[in-house]
N, CA, C and O atoms as CSV, one atom per row, in Angstrom:
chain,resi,resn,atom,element,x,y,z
A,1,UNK,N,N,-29.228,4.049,22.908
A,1,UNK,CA,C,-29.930,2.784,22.999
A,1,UNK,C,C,-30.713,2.510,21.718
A,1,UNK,O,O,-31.016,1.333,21.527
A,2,UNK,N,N,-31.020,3.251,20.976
A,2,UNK,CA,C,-32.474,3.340,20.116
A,2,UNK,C,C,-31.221,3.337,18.694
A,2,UNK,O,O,-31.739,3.379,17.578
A,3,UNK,N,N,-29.941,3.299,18.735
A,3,UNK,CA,C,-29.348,3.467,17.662
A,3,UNK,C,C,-28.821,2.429,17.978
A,3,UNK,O,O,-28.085,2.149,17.032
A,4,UNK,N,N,-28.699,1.318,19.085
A,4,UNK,CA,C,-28.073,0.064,19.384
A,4,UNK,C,C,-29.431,-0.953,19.037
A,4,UNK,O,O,-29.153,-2.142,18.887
A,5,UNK,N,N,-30.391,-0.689,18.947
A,5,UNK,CA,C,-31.641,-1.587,18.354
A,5,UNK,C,C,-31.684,-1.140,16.810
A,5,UNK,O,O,-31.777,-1.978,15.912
A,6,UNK,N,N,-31.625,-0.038,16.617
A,6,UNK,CA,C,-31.345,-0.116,14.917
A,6,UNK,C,C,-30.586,-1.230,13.997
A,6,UNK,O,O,-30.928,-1.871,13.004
A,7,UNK,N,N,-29.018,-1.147,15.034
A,7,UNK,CA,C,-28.136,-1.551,14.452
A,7,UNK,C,C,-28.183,-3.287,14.366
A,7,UNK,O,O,-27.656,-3.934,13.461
A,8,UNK,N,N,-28.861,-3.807,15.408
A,8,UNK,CA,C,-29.483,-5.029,15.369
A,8,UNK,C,C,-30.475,-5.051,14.699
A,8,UNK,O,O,-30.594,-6.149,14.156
A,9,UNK,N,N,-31.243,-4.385,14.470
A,9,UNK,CA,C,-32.154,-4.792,13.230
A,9,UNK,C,C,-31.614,-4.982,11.988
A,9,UNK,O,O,-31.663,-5.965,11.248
A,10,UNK,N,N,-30.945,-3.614,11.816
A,10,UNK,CA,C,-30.296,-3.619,10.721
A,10,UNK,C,C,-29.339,-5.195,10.324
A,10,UNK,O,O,-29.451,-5.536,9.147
A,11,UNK,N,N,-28.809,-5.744,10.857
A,11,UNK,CA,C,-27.693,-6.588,11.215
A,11,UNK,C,C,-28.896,-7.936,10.617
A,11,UNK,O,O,-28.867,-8.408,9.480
A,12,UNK,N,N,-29.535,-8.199,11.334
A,12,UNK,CA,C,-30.545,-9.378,11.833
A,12,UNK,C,C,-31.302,-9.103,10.007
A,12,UNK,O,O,-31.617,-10.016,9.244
A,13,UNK,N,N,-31.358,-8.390,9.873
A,13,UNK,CA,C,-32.164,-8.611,8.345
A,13,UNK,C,C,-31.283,-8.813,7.514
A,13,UNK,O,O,-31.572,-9.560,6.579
A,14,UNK,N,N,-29.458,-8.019,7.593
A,14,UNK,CA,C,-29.059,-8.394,6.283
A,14,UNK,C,C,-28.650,-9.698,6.287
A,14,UNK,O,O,-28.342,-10.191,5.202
A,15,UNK,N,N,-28.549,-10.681,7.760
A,15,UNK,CA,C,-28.355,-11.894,7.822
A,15,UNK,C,C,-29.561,-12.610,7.205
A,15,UNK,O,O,-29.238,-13.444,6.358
A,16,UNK,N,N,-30.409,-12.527,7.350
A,16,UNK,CA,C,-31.589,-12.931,7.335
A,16,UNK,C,C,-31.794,-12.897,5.401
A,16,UNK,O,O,-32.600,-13.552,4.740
A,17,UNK,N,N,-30.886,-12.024,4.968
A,17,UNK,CA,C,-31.357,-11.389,3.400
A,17,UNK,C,C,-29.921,-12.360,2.711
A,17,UNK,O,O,-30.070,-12.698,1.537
A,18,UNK,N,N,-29.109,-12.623,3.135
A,18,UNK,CA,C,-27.506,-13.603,2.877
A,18,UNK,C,C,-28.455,-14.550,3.314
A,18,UNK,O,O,-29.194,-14.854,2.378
A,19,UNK,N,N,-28.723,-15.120,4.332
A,19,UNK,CA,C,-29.436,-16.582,4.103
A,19,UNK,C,C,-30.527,-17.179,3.188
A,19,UNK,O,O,-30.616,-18.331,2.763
A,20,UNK,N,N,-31.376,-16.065,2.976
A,20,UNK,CA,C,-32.648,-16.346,1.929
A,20,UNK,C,C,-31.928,-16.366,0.806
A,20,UNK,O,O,-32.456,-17.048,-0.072
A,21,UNK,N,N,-30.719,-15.769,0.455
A,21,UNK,CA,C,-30.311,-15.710,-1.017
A,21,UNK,C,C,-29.174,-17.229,-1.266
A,21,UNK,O,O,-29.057,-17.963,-2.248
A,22,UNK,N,N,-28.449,-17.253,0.138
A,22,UNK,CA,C,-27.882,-18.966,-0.421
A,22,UNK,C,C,-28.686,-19.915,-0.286
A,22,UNK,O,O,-28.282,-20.995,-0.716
A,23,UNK,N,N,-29.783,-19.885,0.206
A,23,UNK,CA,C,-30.965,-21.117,0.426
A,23,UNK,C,C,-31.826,-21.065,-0.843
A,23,UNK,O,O,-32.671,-21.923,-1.098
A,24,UNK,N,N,-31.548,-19.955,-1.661
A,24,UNK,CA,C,-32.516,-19.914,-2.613
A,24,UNK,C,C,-31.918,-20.321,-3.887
A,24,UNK,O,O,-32.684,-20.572,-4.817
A,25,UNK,N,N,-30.030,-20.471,-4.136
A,25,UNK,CA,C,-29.919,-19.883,-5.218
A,25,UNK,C,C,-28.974,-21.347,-5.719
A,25,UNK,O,O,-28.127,-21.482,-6.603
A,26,UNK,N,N,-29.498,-22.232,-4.811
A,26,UNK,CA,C,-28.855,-23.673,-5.728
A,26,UNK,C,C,-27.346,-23.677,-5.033
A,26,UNK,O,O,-27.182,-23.069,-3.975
A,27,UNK,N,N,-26.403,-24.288,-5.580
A,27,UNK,CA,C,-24.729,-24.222,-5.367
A,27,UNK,C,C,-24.829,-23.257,-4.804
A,27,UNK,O,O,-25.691,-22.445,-5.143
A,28,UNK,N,N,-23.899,-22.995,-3.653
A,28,UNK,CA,C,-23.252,-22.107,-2.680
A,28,UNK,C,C,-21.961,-22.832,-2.968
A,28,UNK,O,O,-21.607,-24.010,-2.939
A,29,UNK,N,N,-21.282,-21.449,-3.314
A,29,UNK,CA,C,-19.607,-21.350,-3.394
A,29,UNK,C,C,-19.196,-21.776,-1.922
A,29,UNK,O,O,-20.051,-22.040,-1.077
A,30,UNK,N,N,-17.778,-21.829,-1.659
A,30,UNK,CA,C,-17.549,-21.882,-0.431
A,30,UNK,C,C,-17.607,-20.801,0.403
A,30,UNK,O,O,-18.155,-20.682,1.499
A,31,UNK,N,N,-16.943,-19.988,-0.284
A,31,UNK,CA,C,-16.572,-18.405,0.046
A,31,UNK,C,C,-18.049,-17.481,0.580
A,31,UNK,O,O,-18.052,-16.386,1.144
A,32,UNK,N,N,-18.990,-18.150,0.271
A,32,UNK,CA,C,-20.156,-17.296,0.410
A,32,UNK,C,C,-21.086,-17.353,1.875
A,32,UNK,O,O,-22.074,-16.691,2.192
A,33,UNK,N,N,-20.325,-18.448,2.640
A,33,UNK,CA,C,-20.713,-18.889,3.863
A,33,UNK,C,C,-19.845,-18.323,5.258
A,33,UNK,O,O,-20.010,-18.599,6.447
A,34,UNK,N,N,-18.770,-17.338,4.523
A,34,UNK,CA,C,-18.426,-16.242,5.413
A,34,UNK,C,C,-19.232,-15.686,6.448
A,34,UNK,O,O,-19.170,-15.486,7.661
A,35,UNK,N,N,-20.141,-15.485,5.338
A,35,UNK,CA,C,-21.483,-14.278,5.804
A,35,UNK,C,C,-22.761,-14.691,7.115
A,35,UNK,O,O,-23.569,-14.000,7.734
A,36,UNK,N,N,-22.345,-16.490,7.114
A,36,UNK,CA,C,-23.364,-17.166,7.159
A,36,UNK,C,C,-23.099,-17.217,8.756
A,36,UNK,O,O,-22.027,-17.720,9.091
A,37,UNK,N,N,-24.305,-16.563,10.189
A,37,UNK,CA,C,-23.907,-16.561,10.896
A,37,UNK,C,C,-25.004,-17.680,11.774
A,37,UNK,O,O,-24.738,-17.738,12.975
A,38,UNK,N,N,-26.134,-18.520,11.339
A,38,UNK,CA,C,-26.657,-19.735,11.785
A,38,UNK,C,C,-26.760,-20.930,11.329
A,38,UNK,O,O,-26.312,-21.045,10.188
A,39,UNK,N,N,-27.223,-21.958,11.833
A,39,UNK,CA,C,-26.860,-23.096,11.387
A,39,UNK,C,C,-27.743,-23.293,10.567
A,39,UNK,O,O,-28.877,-22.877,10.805
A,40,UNK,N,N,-27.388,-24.140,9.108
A,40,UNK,CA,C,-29.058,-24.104,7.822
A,40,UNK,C,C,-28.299,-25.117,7.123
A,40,UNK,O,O,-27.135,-25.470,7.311
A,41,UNK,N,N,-29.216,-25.556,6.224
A,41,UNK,CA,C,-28.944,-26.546,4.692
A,41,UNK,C,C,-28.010,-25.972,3.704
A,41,UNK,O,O,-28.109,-24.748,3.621
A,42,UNK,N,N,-27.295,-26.415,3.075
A,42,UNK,CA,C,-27.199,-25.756,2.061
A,42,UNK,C,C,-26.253,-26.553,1.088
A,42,UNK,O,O,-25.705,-27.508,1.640
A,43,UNK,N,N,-25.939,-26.368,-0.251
A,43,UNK,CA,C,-25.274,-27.472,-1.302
A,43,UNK,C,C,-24.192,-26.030,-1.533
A,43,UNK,O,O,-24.305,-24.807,-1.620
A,44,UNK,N,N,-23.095,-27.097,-1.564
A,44,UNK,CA,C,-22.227,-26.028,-1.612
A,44,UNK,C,C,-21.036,-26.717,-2.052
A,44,UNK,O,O,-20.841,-27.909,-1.815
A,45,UNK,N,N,-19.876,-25.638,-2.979
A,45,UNK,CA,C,-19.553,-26.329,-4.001
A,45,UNK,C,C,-17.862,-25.578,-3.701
A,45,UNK,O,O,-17.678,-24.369,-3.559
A,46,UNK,N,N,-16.961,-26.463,-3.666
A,46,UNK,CA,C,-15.260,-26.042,-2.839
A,46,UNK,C,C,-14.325,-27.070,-3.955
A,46,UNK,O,O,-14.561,-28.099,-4.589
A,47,UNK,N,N,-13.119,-26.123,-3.779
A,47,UNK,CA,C,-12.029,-26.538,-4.307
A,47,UNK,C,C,-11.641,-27.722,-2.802
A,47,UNK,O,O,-11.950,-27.414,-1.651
A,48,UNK,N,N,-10.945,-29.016,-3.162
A,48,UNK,CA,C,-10.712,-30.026,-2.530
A,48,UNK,C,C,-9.462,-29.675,-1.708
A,48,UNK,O,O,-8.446,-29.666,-2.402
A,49,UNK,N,N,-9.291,-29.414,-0.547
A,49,UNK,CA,C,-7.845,-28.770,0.051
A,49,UNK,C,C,-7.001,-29.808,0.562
A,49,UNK,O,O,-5.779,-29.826,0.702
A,50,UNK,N,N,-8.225,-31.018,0.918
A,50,UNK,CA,C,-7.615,-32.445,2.025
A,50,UNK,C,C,-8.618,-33.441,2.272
A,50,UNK,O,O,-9.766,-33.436,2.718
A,51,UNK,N,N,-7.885,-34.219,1.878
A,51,UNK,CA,C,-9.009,-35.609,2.552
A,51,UNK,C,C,-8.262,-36.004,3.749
A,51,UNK,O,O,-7.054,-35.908,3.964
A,52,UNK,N,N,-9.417,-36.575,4.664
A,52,UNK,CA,C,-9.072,-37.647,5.753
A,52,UNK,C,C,-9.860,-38.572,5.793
A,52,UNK,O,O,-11.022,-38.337,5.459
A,53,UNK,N,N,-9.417,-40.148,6.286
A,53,UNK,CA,C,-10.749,-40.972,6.247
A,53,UNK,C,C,-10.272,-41.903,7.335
A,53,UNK,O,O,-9.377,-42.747,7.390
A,54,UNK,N,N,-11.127,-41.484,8.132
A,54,UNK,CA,C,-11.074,-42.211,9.322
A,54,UNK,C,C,-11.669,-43.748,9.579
A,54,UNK,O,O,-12.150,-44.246,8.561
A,55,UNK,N,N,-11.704,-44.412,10.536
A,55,UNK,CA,C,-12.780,-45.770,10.775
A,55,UNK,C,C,-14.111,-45.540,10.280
A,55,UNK,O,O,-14.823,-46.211,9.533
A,56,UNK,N,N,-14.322,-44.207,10.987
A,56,UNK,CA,C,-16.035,-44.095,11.035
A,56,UNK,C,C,-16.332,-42.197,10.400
A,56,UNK,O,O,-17.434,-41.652,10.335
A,57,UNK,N,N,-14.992,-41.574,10.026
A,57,UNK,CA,C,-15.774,-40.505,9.230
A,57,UNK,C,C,-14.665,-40.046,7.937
A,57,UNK,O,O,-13.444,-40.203,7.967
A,58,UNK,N,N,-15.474,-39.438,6.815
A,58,UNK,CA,C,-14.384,-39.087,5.611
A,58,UNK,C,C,-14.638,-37.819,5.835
A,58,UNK,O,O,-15.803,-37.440,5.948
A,59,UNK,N,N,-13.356,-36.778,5.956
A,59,UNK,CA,C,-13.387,-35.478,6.322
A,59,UNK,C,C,-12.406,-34.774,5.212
A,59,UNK,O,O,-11.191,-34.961,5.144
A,60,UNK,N,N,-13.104,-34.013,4.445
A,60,UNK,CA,C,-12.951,-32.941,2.975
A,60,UNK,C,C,-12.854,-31.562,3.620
A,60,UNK,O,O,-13.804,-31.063,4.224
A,61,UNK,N,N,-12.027,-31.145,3.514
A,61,UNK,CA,C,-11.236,-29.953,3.575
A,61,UNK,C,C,-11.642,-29.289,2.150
A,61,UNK,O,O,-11.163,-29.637,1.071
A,62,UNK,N,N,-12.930,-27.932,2.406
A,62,UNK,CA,C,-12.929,-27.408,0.883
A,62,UNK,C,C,-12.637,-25.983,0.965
A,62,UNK,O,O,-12.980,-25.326,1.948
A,63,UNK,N,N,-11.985,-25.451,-0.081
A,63,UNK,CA,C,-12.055,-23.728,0.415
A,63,UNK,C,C,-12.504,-22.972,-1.536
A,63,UNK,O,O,-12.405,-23.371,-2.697
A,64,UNK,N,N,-12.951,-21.835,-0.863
A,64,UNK,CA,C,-12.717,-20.803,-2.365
A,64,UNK,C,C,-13.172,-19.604,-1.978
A,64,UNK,O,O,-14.088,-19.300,-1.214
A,65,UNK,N,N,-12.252,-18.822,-2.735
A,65,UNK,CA,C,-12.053,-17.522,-2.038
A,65,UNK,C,C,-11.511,-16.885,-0.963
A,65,UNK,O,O,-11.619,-15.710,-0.611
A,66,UNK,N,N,-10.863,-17.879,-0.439
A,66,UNK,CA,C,-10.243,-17.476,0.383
A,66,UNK,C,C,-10.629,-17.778,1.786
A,66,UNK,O,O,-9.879,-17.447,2.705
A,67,UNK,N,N,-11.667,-18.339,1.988
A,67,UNK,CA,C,-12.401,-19.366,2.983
A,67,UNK,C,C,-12.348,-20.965,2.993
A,67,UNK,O,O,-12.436,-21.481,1.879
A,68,UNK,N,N,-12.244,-21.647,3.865
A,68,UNK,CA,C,-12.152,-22.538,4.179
A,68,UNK,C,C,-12.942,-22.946,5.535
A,68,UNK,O,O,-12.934,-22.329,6.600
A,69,UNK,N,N,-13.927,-24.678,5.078
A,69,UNK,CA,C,-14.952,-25.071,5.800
A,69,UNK,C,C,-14.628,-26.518,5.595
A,69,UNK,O,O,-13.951,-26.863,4.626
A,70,UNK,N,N,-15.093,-27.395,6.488
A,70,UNK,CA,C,-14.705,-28.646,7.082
A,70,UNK,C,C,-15.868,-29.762,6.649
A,70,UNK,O,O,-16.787,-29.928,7.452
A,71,UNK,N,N,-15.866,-30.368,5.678
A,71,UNK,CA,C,-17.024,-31.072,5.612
A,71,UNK,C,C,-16.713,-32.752,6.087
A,71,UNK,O,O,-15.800,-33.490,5.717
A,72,UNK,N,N,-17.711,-32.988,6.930
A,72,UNK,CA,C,-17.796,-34.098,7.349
A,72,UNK,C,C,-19.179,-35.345,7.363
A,72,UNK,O,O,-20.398,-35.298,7.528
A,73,UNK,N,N,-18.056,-36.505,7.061
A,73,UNK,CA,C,-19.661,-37.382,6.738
A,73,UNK,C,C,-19.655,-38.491,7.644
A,73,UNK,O,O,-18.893,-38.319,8.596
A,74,UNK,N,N,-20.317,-39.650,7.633
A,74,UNK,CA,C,-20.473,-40.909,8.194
A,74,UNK,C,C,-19.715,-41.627,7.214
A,74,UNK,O,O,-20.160,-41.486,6.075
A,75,UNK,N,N,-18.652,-42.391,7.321
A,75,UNK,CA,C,-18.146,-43.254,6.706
A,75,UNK,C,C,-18.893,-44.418,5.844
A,75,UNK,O,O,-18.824,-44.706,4.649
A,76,UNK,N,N,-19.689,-45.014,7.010
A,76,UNK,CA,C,-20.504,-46.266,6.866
A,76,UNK,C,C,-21.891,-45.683,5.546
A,76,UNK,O,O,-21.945,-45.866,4.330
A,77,UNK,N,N,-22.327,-45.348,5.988
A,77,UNK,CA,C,-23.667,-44.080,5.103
A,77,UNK,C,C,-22.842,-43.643,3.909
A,77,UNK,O,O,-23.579,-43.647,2.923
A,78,UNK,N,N,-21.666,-43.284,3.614
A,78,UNK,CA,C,-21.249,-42.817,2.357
A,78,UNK,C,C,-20.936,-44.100,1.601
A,78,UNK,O,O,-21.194,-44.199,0.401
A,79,UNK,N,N,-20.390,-45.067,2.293
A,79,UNK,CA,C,-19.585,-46.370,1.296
A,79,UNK,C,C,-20.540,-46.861,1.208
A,79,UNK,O,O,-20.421,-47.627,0.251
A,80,UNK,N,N,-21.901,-46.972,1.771
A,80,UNK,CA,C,-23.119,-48.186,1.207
A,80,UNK,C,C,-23.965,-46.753,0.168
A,80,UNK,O,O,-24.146,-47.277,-0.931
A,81,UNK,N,N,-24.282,-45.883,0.131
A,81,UNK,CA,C,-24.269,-44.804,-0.885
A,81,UNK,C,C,-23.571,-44.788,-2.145
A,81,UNK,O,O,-24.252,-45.124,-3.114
A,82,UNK,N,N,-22.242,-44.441,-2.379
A,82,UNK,CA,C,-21.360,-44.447,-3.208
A,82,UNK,C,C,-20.519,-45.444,-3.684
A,82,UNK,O,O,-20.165,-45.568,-4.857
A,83,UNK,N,N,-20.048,-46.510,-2.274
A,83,UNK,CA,C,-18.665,-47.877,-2.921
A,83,UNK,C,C,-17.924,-47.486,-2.033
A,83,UNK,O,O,-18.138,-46.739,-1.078
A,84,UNK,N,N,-16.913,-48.082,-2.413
A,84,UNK,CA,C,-15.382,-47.894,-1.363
A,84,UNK,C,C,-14.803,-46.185,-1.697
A,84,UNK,O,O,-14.732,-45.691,-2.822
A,85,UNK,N,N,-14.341,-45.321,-0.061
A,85,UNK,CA,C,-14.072,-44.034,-0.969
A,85,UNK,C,C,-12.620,-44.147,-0.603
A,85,UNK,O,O,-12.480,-44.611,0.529
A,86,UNK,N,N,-11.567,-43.879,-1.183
A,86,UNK,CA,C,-10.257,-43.177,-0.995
A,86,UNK,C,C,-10.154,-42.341,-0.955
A,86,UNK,O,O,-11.256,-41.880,-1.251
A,87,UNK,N,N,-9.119,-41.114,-0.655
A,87,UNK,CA,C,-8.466,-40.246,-1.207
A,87,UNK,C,C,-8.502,-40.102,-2.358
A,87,UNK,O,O,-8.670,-38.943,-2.736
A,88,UNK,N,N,-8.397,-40.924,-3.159
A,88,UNK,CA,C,-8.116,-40.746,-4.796
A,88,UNK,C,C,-9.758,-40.638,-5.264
A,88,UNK,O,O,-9.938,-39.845,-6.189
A,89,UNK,N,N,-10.967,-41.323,-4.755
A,89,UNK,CA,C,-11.896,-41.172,-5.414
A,89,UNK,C,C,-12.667,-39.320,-5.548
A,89,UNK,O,O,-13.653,-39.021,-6.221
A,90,UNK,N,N,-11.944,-38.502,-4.803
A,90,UNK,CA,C,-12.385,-37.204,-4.643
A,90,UNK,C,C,-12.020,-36.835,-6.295
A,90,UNK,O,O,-11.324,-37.627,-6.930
A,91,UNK,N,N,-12.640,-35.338,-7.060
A,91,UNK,CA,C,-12.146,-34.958,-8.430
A,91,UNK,C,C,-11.524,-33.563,-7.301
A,91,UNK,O,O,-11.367,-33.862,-6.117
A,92,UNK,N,N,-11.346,-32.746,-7.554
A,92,UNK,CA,C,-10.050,-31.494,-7.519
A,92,UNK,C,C,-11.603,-30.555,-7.220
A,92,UNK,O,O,-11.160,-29.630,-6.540
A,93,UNK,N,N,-12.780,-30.356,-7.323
A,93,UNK,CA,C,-13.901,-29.544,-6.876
A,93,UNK,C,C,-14.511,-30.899,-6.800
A,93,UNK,O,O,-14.355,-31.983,-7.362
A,94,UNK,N,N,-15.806,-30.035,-5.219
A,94,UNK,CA,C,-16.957,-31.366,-5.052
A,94,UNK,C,C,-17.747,-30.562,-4.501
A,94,UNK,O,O,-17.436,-29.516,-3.932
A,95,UNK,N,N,-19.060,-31.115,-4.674
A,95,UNK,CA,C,-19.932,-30.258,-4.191
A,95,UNK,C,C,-20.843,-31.267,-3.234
A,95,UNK,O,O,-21.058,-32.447,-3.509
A,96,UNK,N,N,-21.295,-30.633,-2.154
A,96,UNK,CA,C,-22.069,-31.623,-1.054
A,96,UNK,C,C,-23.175,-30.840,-0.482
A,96,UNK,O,O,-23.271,-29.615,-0.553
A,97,UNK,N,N,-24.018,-31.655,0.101
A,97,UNK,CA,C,-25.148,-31.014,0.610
A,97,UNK,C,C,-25.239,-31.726,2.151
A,97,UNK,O,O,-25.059,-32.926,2.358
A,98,UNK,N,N,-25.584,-30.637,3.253
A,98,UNK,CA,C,-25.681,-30.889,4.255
A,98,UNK,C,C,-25.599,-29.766,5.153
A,98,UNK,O,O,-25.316,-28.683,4.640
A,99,UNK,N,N,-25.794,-29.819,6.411
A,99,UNK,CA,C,-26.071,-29.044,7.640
A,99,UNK,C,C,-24.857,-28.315,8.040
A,99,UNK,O,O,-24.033,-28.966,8.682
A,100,UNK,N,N,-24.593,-27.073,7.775
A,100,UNK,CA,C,-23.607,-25.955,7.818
A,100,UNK,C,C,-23.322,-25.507,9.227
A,100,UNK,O,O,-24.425,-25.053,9.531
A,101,UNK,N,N,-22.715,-25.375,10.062
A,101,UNK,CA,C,-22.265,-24.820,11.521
A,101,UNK,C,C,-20.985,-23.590,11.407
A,101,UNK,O,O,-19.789,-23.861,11.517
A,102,UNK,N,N,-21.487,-22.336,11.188
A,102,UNK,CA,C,-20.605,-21.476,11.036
A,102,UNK,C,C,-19.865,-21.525,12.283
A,102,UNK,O,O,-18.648,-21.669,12.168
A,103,UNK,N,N,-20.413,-21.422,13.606
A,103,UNK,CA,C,-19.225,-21.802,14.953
A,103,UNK,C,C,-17.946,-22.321,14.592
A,103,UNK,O,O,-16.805,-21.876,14.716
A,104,UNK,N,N,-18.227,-22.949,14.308
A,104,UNK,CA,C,-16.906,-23.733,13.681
A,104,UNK,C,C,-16.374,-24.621,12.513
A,104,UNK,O,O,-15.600,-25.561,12.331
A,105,UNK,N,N,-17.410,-23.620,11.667
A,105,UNK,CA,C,-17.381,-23.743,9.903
A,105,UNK,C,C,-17.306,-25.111,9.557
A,105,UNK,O,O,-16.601,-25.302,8.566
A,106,UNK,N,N,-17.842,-26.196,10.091
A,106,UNK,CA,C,-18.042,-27.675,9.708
A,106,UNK,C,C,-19.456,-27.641,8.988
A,106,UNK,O,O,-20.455,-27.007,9.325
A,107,UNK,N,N,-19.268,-28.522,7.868
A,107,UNK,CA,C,-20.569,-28.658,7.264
A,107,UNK,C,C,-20.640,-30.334,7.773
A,107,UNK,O,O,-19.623,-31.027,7.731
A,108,UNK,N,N,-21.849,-30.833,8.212
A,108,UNK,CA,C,-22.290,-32.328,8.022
A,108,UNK,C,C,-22.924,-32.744,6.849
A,108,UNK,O,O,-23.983,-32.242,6.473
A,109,UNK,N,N,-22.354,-33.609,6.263
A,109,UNK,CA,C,-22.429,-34.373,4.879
A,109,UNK,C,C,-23.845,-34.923,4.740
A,109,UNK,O,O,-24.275,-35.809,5.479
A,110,UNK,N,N,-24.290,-34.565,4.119
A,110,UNK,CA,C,-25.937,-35.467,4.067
A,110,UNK,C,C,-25.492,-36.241,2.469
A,110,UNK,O,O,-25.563,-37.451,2.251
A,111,UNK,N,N,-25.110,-35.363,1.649
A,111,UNK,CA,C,-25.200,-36.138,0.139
A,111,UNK,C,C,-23.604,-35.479,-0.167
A,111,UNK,O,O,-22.912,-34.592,0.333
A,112,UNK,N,N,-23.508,-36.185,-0.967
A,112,UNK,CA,C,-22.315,-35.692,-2.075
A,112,UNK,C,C,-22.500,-35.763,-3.235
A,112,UNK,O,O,-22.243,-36.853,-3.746
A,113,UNK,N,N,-22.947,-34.803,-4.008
A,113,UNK,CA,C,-23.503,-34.327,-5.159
A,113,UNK,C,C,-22.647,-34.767,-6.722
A,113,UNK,O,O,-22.929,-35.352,-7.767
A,114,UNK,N,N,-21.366,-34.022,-6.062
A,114,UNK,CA,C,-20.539,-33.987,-7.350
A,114,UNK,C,C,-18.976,-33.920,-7.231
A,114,UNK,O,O,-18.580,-33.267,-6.265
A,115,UNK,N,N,-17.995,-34.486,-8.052
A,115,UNK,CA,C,-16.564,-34.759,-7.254
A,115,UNK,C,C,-16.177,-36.019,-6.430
A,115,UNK,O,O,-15.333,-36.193,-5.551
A,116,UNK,N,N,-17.109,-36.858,-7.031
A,116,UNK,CA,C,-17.006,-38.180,-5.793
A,116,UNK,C,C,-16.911,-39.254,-6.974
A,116,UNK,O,O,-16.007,-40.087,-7.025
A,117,UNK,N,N,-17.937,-39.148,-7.917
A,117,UNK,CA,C,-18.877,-40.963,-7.953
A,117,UNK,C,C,-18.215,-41.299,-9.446
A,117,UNK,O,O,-18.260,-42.478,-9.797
A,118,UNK,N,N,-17.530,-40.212,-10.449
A,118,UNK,CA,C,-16.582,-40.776,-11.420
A,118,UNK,C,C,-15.576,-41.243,-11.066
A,118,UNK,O,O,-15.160,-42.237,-11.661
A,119,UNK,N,N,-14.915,-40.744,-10.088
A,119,UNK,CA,C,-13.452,-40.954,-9.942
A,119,UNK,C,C,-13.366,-42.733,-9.527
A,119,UNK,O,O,-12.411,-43.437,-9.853
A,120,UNK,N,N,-14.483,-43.192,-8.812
A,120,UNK,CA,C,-14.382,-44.719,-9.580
A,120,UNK,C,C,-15.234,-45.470,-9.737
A,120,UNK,O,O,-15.567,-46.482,-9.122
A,121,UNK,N,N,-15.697,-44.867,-10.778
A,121,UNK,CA,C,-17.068,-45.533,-11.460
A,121,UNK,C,C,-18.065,-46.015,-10.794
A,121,UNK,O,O,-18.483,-47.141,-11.063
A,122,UNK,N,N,-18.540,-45.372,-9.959
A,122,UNK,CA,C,-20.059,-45.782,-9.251
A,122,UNK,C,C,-21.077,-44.774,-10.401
A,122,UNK,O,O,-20.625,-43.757,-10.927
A,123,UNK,N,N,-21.856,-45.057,-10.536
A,123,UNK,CA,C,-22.964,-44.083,-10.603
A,123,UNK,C,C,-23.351,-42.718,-9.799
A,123,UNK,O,O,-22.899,-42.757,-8.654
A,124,UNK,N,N,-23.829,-41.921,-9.994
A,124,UNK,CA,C,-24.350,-40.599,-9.069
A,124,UNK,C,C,-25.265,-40.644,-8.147
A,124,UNK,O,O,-26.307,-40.246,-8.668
A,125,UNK,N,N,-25.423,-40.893,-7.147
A,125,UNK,CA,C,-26.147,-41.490,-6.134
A,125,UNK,C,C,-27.143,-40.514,-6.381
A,125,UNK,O,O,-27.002,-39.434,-6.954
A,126,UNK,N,N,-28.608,-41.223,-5.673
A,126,UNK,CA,C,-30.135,-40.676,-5.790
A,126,UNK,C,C,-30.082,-39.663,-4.482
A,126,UNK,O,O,-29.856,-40.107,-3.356
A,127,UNK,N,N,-30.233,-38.742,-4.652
A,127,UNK,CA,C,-30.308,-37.336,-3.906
A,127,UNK,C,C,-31.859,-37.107,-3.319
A,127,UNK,O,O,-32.138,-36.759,-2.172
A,128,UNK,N,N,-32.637,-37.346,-4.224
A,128,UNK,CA,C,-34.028,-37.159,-4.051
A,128,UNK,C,C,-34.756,-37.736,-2.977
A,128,UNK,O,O,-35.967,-37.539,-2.875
């Protein structure tokens, strides 16, 4: 029993020590949210695998390293943000910020940082 509470401690801090270090350290790769076993913030930065764009959501397929996570936004909230988005307005890496759900590795889109706003000439939207 006393080596089954260790092992949860043990466990519960190095989670706890992987979350303080992607919350702390700016860009999060994709690959690095393997580790990531609650739901948190985080900006995080993927090779482009797939777009979808629905009525009401644009859904980015990003992976690296060998992981793959689901980012999803509000349609309406991104095009009065950014302009009209296509498929084509994505670059080949993008990086986004928003609410991570390892359950089922979906990130919710709060911003889109980078990989979006050249591909047709909008400006870089205010993050701040």
């Amino acid at each position: 029993m006393k080596t089954l509470i260790l092992l949860a401690v043990a466990a519960a801090a190095i989670g706890g020590a992987i979350f303080a270090f992607l919350n702390s350290a700016g860009i999060t790769d994709v690959s690095a949210l393997r580790g990531v076993n609650a739901p948190g913030e985080y900006v995080v930065s993927g090779s482009l695998k797939g777009v979808e764009i629905t009525d009401k959501y644009v859904i980015l397929k990003l992976g690296g390293g060998g992981f793959e996570i689901t980012a999803v936004g509000d349609r309406r909230s991104m095009e009065a943000l950014y302009g009209p988005i296509t498929p084509a307005s994505f670059e080949s890496t993008v990086v986004v910020r928003g609410l991570y759900y390892p359950s089922n590795k979906t990130l919710v889109i709060r911003a889109i940082l980078r990989g979006c706003h050249s591909a047709y000439g909008q400006p870089a939207a205010n993050t701040r």
